[in-house]
C-alpha positions in Angstrom: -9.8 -10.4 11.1 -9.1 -10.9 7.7 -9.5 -8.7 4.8 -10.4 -9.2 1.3 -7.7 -8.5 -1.6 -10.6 -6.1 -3.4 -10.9 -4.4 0.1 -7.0 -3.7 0.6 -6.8 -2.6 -3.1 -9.6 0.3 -2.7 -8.2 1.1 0.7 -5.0 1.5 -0.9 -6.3 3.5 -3.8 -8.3 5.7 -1.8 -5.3 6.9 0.3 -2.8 7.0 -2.5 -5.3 8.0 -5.5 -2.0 9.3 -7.8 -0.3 6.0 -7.3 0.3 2.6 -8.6 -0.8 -0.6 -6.4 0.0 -3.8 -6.1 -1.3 -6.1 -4.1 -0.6 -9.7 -3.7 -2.3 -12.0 -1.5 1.0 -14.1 -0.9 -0.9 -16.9 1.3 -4.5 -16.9 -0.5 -6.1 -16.5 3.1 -6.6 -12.9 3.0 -4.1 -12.6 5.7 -0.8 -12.3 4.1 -0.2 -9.6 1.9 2.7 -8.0 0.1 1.8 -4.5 -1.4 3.7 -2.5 -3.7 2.8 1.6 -4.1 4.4 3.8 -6.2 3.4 7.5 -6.2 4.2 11.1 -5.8 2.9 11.1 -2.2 6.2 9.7 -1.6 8.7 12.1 -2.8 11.3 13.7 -0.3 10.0 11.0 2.6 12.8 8.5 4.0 11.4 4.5 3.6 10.3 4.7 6.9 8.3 7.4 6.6 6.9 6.0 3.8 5.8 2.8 5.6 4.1 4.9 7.9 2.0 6.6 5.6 0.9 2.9 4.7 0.3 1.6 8.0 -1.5 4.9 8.7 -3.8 4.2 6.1 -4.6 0.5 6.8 -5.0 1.3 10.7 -8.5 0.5 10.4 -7.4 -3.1 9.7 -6.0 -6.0 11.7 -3.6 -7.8 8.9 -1.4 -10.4 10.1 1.4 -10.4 7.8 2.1 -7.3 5.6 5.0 -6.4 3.4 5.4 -3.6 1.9 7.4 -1.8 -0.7 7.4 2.0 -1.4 8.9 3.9 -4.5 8.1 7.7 -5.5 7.9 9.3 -8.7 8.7 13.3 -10.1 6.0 14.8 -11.4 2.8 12.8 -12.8 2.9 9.6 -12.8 2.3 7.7 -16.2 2.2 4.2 -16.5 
């Protein structure tokens, strides 16, 4: 089942509150996403584990197509 953009976003936000999201509906059928997260949360963690901590956050969700790319941040993050 799809899920809205707004949906994906607060999802997102919720399990990455330090962090800067991105999210782009790449197909406009709330299907296809690509996400981008930058934040702390990610410091010290190898890409995959990264990833994980994504996909463990969106495990409530059945998204079709899903890419996703992670960067971390020292200290507080200013944008």
């Amino acid at each position: 089942m799809p899920i809205l953009q707004s949906d994906l976003e607060s999802c997102l936000s919720t399990a990455f509150p330090s962090g800067k999201i991105v999210v782009i509906d790449t197909a406009g059928d709330n299907d296809h996403y690509q996400v981008e997260i930058t934040c702390t949360t990610f410091e010290g963690l190898s890409r995959i584990q990264q990833h994980q901590k994504v996909y463990a956050a969106l495990e409530d969700y059945d998204i079709h197509a899903l890419s996703i790319k992670t960067n971390y941040i020292s200290g507080e993050f200013h944008e």
